[in-house]
Structure formats: C-alpha cells, structure tokens
C-alpha positions in Angstrom: 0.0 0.0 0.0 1.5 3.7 -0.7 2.0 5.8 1.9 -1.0 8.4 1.3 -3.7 6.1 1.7 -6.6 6.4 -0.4 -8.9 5.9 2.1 -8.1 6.6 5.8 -11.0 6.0 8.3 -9.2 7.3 12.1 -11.0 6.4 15.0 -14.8 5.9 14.0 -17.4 5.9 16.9 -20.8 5.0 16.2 -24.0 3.6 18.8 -27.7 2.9 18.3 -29.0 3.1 21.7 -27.3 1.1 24.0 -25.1 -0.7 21.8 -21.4 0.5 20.9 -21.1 -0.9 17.5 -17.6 1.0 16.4 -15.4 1.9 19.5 -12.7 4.1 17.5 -12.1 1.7 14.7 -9.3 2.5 11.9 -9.2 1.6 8.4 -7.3 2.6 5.6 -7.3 1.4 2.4 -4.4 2.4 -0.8 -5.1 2.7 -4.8 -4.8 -0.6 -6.7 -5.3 -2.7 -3.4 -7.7 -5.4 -2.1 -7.8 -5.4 1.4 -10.6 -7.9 3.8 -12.8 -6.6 6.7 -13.0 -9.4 9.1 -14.5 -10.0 12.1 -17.1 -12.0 14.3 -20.8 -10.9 13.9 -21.6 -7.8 16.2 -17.8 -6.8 15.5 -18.9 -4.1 13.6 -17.9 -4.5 9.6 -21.7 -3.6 8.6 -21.5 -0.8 10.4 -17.8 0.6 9.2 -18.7 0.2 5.8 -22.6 1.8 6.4 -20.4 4.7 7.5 -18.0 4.9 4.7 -20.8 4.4 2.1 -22.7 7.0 3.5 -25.6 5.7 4.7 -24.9 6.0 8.6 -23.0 8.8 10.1 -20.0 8.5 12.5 -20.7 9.8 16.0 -16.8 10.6 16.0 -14.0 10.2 13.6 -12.8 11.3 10.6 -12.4 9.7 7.1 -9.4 11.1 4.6 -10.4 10.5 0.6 -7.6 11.3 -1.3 -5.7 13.3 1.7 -9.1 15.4 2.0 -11.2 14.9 5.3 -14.8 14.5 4.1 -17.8 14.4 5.8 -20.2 11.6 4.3 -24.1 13.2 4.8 -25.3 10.2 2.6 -24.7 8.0 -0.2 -24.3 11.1 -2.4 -21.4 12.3 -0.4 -19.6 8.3 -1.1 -20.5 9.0 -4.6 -19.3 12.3 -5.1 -15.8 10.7 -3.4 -15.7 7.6 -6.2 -16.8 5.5 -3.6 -19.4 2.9 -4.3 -20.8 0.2 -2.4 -21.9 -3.8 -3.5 -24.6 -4.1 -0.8 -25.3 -7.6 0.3 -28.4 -8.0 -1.0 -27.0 -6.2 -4.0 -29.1 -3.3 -4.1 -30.7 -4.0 -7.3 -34.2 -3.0 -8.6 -35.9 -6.5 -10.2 -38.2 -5.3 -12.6 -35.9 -3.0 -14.3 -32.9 -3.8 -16.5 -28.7 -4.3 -15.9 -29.0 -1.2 -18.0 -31.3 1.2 -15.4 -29.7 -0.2 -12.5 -26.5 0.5 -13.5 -27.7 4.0 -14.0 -30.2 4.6 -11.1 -30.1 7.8 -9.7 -27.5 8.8 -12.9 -29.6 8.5 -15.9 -29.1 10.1 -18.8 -31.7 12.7 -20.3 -31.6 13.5 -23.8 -30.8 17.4 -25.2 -32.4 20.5 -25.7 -36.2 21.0 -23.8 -37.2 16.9 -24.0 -33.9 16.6 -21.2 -35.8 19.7 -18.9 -39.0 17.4 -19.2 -37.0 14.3 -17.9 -36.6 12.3 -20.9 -34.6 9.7 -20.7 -31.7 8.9 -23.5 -32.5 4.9 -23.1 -30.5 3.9 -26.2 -27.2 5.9 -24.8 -27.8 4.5 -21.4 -27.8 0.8 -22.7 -24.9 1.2 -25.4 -23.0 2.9 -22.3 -24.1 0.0 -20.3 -22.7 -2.2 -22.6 -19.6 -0.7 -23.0 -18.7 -0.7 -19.4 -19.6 -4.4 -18.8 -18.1 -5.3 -22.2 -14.7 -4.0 -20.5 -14.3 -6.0 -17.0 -15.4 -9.4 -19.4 -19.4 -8.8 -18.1 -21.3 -10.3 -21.1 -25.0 -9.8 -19.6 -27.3 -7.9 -22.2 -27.8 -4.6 -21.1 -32.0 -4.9 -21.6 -32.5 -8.0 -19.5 -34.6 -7.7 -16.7 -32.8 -8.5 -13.5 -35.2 -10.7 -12.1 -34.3 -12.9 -15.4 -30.5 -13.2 -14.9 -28.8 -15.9 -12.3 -27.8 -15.3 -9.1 -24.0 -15.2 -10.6 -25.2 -12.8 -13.5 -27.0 -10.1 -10.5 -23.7 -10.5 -8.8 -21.5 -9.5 -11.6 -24.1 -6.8 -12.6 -24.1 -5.0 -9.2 -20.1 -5.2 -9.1 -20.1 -3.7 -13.0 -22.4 -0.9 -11.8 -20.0 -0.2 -8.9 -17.2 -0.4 -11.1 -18.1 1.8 -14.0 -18.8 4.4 -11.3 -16.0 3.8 -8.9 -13.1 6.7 -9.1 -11.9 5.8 -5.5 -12.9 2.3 -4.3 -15.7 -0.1 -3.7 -16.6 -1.7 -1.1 -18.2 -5.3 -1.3 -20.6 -6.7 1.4 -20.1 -10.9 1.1 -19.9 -10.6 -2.4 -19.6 -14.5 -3.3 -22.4 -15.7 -0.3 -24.8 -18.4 -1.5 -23.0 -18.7 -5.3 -21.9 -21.8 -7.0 -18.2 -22.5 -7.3 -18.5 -21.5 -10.8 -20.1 -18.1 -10.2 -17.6 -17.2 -7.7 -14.7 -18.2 -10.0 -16.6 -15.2 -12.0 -17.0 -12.7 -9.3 -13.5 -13.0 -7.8 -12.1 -12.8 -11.9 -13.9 -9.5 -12.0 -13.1 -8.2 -8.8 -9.6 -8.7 -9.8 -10.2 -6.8 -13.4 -11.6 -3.9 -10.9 -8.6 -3.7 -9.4 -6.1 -4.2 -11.9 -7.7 -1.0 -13.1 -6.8 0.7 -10.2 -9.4 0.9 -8.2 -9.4 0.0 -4.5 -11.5 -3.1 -3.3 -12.8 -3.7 0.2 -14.4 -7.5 1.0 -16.2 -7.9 3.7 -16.7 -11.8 4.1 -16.6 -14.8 6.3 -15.3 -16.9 4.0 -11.6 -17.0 5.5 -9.9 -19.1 3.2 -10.7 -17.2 0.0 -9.9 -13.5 1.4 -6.3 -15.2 2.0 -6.4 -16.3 -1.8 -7.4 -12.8 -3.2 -6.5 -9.9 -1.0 -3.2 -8.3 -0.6 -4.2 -7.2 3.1 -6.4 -8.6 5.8 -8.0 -6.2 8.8 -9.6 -7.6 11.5 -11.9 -6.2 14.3 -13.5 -7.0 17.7 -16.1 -5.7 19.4 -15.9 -2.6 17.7 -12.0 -1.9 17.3 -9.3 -3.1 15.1 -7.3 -4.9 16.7 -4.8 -5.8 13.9 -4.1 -6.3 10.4 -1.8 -8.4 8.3 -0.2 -9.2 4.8 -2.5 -12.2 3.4 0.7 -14.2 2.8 2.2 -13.8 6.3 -1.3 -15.3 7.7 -2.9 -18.8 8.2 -6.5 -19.2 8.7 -6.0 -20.3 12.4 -4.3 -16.6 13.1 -6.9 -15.1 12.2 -9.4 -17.1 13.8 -7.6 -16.4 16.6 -7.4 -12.6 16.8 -11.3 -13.0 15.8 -12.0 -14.7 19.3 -8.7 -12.9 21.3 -8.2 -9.8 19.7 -4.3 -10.5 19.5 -2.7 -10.9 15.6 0.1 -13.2 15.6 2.3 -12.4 12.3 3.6 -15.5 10.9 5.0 -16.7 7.7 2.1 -18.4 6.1 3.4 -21.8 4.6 3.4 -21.7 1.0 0.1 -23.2 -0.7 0.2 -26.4 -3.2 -2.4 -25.1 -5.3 -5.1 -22.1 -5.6 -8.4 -22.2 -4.6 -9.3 -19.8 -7.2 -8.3 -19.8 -10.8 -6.5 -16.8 -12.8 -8.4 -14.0 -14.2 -8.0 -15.5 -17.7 -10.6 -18.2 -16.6 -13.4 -15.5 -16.8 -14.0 -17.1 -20.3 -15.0 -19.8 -18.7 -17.1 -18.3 -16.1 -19.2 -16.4 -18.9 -19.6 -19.3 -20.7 -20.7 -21.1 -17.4 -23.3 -18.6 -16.2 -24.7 -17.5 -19.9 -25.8 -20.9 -21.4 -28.5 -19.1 -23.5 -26.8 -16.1 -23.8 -25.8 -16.2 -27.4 -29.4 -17.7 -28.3 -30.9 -14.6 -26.7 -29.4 -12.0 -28.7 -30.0 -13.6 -32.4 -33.3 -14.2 -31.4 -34.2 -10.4 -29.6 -36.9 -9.4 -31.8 -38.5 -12.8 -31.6 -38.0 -13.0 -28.0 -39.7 -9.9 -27.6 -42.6 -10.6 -29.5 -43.0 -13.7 -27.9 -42.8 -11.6 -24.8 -45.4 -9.6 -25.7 -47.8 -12.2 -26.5 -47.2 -13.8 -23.6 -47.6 -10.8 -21.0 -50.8 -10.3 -18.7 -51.6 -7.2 -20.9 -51.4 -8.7 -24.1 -53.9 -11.3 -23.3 -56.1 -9.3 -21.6 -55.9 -7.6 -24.9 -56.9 -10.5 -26.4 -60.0 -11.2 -24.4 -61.2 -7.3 -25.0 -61.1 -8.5 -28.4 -62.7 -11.7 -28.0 -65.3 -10.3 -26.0 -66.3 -7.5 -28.6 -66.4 -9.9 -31.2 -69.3 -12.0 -29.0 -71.6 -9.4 -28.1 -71.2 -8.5 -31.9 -72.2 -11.8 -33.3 -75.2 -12.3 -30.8 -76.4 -8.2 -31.2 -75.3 -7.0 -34.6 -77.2 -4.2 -34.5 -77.1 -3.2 -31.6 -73.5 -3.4 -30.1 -71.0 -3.2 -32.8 -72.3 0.7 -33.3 -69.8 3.9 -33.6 -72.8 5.7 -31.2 -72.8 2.2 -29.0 -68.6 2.7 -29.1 -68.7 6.1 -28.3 -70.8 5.6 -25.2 -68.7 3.0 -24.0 -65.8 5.6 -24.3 -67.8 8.0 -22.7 -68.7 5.6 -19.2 -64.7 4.7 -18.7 -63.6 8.7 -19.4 -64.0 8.9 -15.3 -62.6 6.0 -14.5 -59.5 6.3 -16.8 -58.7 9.6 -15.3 -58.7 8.3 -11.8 -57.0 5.2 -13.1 -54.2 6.8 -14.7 -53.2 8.1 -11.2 -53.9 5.1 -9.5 -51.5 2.8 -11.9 -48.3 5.3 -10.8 -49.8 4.8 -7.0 -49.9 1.1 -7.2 -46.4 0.9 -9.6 -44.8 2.2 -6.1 -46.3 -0.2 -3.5 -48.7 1.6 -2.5 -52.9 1.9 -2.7 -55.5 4.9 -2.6 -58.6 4.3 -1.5 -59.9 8.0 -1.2 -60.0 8.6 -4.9 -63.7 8.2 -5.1 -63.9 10.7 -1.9 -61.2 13.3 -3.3 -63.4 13.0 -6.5 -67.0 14.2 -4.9 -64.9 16.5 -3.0 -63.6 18.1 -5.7 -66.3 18.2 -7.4 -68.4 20.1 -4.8 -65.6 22.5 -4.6 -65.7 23.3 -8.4 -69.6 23.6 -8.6 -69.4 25.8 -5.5 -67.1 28.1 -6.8 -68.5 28.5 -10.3 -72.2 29.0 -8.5 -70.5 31.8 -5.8 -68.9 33.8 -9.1 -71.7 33.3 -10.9 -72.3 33.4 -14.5 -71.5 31.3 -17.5 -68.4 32.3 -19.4 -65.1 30.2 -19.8 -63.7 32.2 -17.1 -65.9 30.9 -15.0 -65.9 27.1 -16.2 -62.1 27.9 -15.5 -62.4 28.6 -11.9 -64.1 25.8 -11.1 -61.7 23.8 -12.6 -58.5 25.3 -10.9 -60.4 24.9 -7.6 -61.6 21.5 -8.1 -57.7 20.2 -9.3 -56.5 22.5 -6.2 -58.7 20.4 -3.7 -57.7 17.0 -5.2 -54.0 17.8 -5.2 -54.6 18.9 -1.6 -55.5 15.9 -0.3 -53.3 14.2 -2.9 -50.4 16.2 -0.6 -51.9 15.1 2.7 -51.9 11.0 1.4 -47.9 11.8 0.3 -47.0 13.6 3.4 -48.8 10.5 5.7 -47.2 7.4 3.7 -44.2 8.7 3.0 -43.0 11.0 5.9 -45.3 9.5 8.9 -44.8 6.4 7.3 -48.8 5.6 8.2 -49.6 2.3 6.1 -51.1 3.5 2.4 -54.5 1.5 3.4 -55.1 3.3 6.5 -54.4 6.7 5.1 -56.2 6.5 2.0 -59.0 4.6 3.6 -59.2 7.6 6.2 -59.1 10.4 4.1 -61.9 8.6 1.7 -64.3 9.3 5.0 -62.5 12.6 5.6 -63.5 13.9 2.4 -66.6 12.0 1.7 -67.7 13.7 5.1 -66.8 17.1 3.9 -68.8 17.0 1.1 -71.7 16.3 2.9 -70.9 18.7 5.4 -70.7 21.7 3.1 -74.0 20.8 1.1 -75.5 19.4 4.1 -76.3 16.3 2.4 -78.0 18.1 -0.5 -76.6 17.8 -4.2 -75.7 20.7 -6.4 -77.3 21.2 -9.2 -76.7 25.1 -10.0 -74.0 23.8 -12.7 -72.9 26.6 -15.4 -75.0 25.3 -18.5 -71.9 26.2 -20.3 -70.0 23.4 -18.8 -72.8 20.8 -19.3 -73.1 21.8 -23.3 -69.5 21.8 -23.7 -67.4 19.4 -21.8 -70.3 17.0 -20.7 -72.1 16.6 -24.1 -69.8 18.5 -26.7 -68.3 16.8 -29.2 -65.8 18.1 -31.9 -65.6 15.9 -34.6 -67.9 13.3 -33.9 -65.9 12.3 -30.7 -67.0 13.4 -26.9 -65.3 16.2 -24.9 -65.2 13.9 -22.5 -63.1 11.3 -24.4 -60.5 13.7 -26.0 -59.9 15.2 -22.7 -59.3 11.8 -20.9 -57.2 10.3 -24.1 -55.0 13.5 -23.6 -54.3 12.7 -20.2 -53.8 8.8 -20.6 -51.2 9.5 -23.5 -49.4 12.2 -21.5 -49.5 9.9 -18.2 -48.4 7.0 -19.9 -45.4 9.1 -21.9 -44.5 10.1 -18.7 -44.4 6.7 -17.1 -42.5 5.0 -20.1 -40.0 8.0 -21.3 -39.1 10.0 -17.9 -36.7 10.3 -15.0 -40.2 10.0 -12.8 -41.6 7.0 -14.7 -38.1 5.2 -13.6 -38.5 6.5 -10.6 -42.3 5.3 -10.1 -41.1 1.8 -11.2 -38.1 1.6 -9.1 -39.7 2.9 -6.0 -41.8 0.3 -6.2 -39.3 -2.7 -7.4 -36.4 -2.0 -4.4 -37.3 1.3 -2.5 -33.6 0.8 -0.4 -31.8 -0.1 -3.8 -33.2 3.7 -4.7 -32.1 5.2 -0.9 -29.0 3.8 -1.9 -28.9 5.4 -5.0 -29.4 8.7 -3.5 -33.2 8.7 -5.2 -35.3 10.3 -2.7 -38.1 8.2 -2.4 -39.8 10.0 -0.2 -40.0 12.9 -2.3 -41.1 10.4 -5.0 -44.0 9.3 -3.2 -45.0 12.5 -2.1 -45.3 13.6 -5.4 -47.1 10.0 -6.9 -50.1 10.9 -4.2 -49.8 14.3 -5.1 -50.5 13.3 -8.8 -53.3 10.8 -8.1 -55.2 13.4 -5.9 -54.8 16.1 -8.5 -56.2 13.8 -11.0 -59.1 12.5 -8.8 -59.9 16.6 -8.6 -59.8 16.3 -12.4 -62.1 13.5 -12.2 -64.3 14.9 -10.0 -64.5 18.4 -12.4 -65.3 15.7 -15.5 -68.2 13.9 -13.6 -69.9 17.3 -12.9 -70.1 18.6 -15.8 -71.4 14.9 -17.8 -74.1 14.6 -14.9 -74.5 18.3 -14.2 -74.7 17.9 -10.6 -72.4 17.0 -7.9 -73.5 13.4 -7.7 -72.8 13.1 -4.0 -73.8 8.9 -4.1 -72.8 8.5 -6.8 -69.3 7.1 -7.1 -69.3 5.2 -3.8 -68.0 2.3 -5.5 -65.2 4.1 -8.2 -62.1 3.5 -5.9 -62.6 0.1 -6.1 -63.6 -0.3 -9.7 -60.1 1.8 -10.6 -58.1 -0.3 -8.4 -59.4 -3.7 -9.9 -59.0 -2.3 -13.5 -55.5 -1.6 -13.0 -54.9 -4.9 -10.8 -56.4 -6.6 -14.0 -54.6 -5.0 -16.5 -51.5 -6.6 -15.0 -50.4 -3.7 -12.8 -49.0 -5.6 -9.8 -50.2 -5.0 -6.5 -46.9 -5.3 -5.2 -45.5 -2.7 -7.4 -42.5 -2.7 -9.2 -44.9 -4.2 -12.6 -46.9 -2.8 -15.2 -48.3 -0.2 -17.1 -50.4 2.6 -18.6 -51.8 0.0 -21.5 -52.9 -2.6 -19.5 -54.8 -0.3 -17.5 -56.8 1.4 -20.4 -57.8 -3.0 -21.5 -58.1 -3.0 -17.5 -60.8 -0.6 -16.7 -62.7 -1.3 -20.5 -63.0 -4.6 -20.0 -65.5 -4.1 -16.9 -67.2 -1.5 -19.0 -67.6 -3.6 -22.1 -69.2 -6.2 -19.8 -71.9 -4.2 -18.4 -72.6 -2.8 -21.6 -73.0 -5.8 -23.4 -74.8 -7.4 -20.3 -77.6 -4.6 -21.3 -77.6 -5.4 -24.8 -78.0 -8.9 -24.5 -80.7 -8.2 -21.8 -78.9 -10.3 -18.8 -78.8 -9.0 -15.4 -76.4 -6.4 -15.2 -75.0 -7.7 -11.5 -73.1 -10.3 -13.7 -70.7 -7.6 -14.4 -69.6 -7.7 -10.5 -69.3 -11.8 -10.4 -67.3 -11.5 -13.9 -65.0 -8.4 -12.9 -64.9 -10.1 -9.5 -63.5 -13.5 -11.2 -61.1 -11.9 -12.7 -59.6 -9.9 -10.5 -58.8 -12.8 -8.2 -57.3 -14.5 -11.0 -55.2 -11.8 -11.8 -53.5 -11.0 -8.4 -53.5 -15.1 -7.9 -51.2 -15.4 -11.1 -49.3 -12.7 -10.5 -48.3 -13.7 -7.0 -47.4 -17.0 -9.0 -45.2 -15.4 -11.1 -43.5 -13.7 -8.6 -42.9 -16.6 -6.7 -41.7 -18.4 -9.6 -39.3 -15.4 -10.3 -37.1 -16.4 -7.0 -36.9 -19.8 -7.1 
C-alpha cells in the first residue's frame, strides 16, 4: 500500500442506543489494493462500511479520501468521493434492466427541452451499459430484466455498476455468499479486473480461506475496534481465527500453498460461458423474444379477451353493439374512470394503494360547482375557476396521502381509507347532504355533451391525459423512478433517489387527477352526484390490478390499465344489450380480478426460485 492512503478512516465511533457498534475503529485502504474486513458478527464490519458508504453517520472520527477529510451526509457524499458500495443484497431493482440499475439515480436525459422534461436517452444508457460491462469481461445484455438473470449474473451486474462508477474504491458486502463455485470463480475474476484498473477493493466476508487467496491485506476487528491487520501471505486461517476470538494478531510466515483455490483471471471465459448458457441464443433471437414476450404478458392477453369479448356481443347483437354511437358511449362511461385510473397505476407501480380517490373526487367536485355558482355566470372564465379549484382540492389531499405514507410512514391503506371518510364527510358537510345542481349550462353543453368531430369532450380530454401519463411513465426520469420505488425502495435510498419525495409527489398526482375526475363527472351529470361514485375506488383499483399492474409494485403499465378498466365496461354494456342481469358484471369483474393477483403472485414466486 502507498504511503498516502486512499482511504483513511481514524477512529470511527458510532452507537444505536445502548449498543457501541464502532469503539474508535481505523481503516485505511491504498489505490490498486484489495484489502478484507474481518471479524465476528456484532464486531462491527456492517457498520464501518454503512459509514464509509454513507448511509450512517460516525458519532466521532474522521475519514481522509484522497488526503481530503470528508464528511459523508449520505450515499451522495460516497458518490461524489468515487466510492461505491456492493450491498449484500446487491441493491438492485428487479423489474428493471442491468441497464437502469446500472444508472439509477444517474440517468441520462436527452438534449435540448425533451432533457428539462425528464426524458430519458435509453438507447445511450444501454450502449454505455454495454460498453462498461463489455470492458471487465461482463457479457450480460444490457436490456435484461434482473429478475431474469442468475444469481451469478445479479452478482457481476451490481459489481459492474460499482465499477463503472468507482473513481476511489468499492466496497463489497459478502460478495460470493450463496454462489456456485462457478459463479464465484466469476466474481472474484472480476473483482480482480476492478482492481487491476486501479481501483481499490474492500471484502467484507466470512469466508476466510478465499480472502487469503485474493486480497493483498487482511484487517480484523473485535467488538468494535481493530485490533490488527496483516499481509495475506504472512497469515494462516488459524491466526486469524484467533485474533477474531482474542483480539491478539500473531504475524507469521504463512506456509506456502500447493495449489489455488481460485483460478487466474484469464478463466473468466470460462465463467461467462458457465453462467450464460442461452446467452448467445438470446441476442440472435431479440426481436423474436420480444414478441414472444409480448404475447405472452398479462396485458397482451387481456388484450386478447377485449377483443374476444367485442367480437361475441357482436355476433349475438349485430345491431345493436358493434355501433360507432354504441362505441362512443362506452368511451364516454370509462372517461371517469380512466382519469382516476391513470393516477392510480403510478400509486400502485410504487407499492402503494388509494382508496380515497372516489372521496377526493365528490370533494372536488363540490368545490368546483361551488365556486363557479358563488362567481356566478357562464363564461369560460368561470368554467375555468371551477376547474383550478376542483384540481386544487384534489392535489390537496393528494399532498396530505404523500405527506402521511411517506414521511409519517402511516400504512397506504389506513391513510387512503381515512381520508376517503375525511372527504366523503366534507362534502356532505358543506351541502348538508343536498346535491348541487346550480351547474354553469356552459359546462354541461360543452365538456359533458360537446363533441368536436364526432368524438366526446369527454373522451378527448381523458385520451389527452392517458397519453401524457403513460409518456410520462415510459419515457421520464419520474416513470423510472415510479417503477423503481416500487421494485427495491432501499436499492433507490442507496442510490441517492429520494423516495420520499417520489411518493410524495405519486399521491400528489393521483389526488390532482381525482380533482380532475371529480370536475369531469360534474359537468357529464350536471350535478355533484354526492352517491354517486361510492363504489369508483374500487372499480379503478381492480381495472389496474387486472390490466397486470402488480399489487406489489415494481410491474406494469399505462396500456394494461386502459384494457383493464374497459373490459369491466364492455361487460356491463353488453350485459344490457344482450338483456342479462347487469349484477353479472360484478361476479365476472370479481373473477377476474382474483385471478389476476393469484397469477401474479405466481409469477412472482416463480421469479425467486
């Protein structure tokens, strides 16, 4: 090691409550160097490299980078010194690519105004991505989903993204625990590429006999201390075992070894080979895999079934269902729900659940009509009003669902489900019960009943904001966000995202369109409609469920939401053609949505076995 250290950690303190878990420790780590972290459990090595990554804070101490004294605030402070971390558990959203995890919390936006809006440069970030893995001998396609690869493949894919990032050092948390002899052999070749670039390497692992093999420098601590540290080659296991249990290093020749336990670096040939069997078959066949993909994806069959459904009412009422005026009122009775859906999909992509939709909606809508009716009149300024202050009150209470979930960490259910009563109540409270029926005729004529071009007001307005909420969700910074949020919410902490300010703004959104909602529904019904959408919340939440938008976030999209919340509308629809109960509608929709939360707990099951 040189004499400046690259790294110089001097007497770190830190204690949760009662417990001291560092007691003054000291580390130092040099350019080009891989040193091991050992210890017993509870001797502290979590907690050093917590500190040095950013993530906990030192209660005393200092830390050198470079010959600077730096104080690390958070994992942005590690980054901003070159430092980067392999986290145990990897740190790695599932649902999205090697590609956007190796760029979480760094992606690249595109030029000009479309990189102010957030859009991301996907094609740069994946050719980058490839580039970087292609140099340390990582042969995982870029635009594979992580949840897809091996437990080997994740491995080398977190230690790439640390790598390609790294100025200073990383530092590895068990980085060969529960892999295959194989996919070590492949890890331990590419830690050695990292640091035959010169970049440091730090190991924390249990696994005594390899750290001998692969490091140039052992330190060990007790109890919070270190208490020693050693050359690997003038060690044995049994010394340091020994200063493990006794906190006293004895330094002596280690014998020399009759054979390695791990092979060169040129063996990573081998390793690739080893872990990407259908590597090679993946890549000629992209396109067809995708298609294949496609048509075998929740939303593509739900697709199907719209289809097939449309095509039976049509056979058995030809005249009566398969209409342009039968098509258009369809539209017409999802516009509502779309709008509140489109919200709901982003709230659901992250985890989370709102129930007060259908309450922020009457709400909002009693807000707009009593605002319009207390200026009075029917011009646009008017109809404008009522609109700001119906959005205004949704996105207030939008605010309040972000500010509970994310900041008072109150479970989504109980929040949402609280503030559905809260405003629910509200609305009755300020019309005493009594609907409001004073609506601007102006509004009725023209967003309730206008058409331009043949085609409702209603319908272009809530096609507007489905295409602009699913652009959002597919092209932005936020839409990576909303999906990584809800795939690994620490992987994003430790990528300096901050999720709760993500949230915050998700609720935010879905409240502001539920005021939207709520401004639609008064003007197609020309009153407030105070009972009248007492069971939307749930119908929203089972159209995107259906339309393959996991409940467990992470999965999904604006498309199978749209085939989500028709489908149920379809049904009733042609359930009163055909003359048939319309109840069957519930019991079908009901079916379904089982089925689709059933499979996709299935498949995320499958996914981790």
């Amino acid at each position: 090691m040189s004499e400046a250290p690259l790294i110089d950690a001097r007497a770190i303190a830190r204690q949760f409550g009662h417990v001291q878990a560092l007691r003054g420790a000291d580390f130092s780590v040099g350019r080009g160097e891989i040193v091991a972290l050992i210890g017993d459990n509870g001797a502290g090595k979590s907690t050093l490299i917590r500190i040095l990554s950013g993530i906990d804070r030192p209660d005393h101490g200092e830390i050198f980078v470079n010959g600077q004294l730096v104080h690390m605030n958070g994992p942005q402070d590690a980054r901003s010194a070159g430092i980067e971390t392999v986290y145990q558990d990897l740190a790695l959203a599932p649902d999205l690519n090697a590609a956007a995890n190796v760029f979480l919390g760094r992606e690249l936006v595109r030029p000009g105004i479309l990189g102010r809006l957030g859009v991301l440069d996907e094609s740069r970030m994946i050719r980058q991505a490839a580039e970087g893995m292609a140099k340390l001998g990582v042969t995982i396609r870029p635009s594979a989903e992580v949840h897809s690869l091996s437990g080997g493949q994740r491995q080398s894919a977190a230690v790439a993204r640390a790598a390609m990032w790294a100025t200073s050092a990383i530092f590895m948390d068990e980085p060969t625990a529960n892999l295959g002899v194989v996919q070590t052999r492949g890890v331990i070749d590419l830690i050695r590429r990292v640091r035959d670039a010169g970049t440091a390497v730090v190991i924390i692992s249990h696994n005594l006999p390899q750290m001998l093999d692969i490091t140039d420098r052992i330190v060990i601590l007790r109890l919070g201390r270190t208490v020693g540290q050693v050359a690997s080659s003038a060690t044995t296991v049994d010394d340091l075992i020994s200063a493990m249990m006794t906190g006293v290093l004895r330094n002596e020749p280690r014998a020399p070894e009759q054979g390695r336990l791990i092979e060169p670096s040129e063996q990573l040939g081998s390793f690739a080979a080893s872990t990407e069997p259908l590597q090679e078959k993946r890549e000629t066949g992209d396109m067809l895999g995708r298609f294949r993909s496609f048509f075998g994806s929740q939303s593509a069959a739900l697709f199907l079934a719209l289809i097939g459904l449309a095509v039976f009412f049509s056979v058995l009422r030809p005249a009566a269902f398969p209409t342009i005026a039968n098509a258009m009122n369809m539209a017409t009775n999802a516009s509502v729900l779309l709008v509140l859906a489109v919200g709901s999909t982003l709230v659901i992509l992250t985890g989370g659940i709102d129930l007060s939709i259908n309450g922020v909606l009457v709400f909002s809508g009693v807000i707009a009509a009593m605002a319009m009716v207390a200026i009075g009149g029917d011009s646009p300024g008017v109809l404008i009003a009522g609109l700001v202050c119906g959005v205004a009150a949704g996105t207030g209470w939008g605010i309040i669902n972000g500010l509970l979930v994310a900041k008072a960490r109150v479970p989504a259910l109980i929040v949402t489900l609280g503030t559905m009563g809260m405003s629910l109540g509200l609305a009755l409270l300020l019309t005493r019960g009594v609907d409001i029926s004073d609506i601007p005729e102006n509004l009725v004529l023209t967003v309730g009943s206008g058409r331009l071009g043949g085609i409702p007001i209603l319908v272009i307005v809530t096609t507007a904001v489905f295409v602009i909420g699913a652009l959002v969700l597919r092209f932005t910074q936020f839409g990576r966000y909303t999906y990584a949020v809800g795939s690994s919410p620490d992987a994003c902490r430790r990528a300096s995202i901050n999720v709760t300010s993500h949230l915050i703004k998700v609720y935010m959104l879905a409240g502001m369109l539920s005021g939207l909602a709520g401004y639609l529904s008064l003007a197609r019904f020309a009153t407030t409609t105070l009972s009248g959408h007492q069971t939307d919340n749930l119908q929203v939440i089972a159209g995107v469920v259906i339309g393959g938008t996991s409940l467990f976030g992470g999965s999904g999209g604006m498309l199978g939401t749209l085939v989500g919340i028709i489908i149920p509308v379809m049904l009733l629809d042609g359930f009163v053609v055909l003359g048939l109960p319309p109840f069957w509608q519930q019991v079908a929709v009901g079916a379904v949505l089982i089925a689709a939360v059933y499979f996709d707990q299935l498949r995320r099951e499958l996914r981790y076995r």
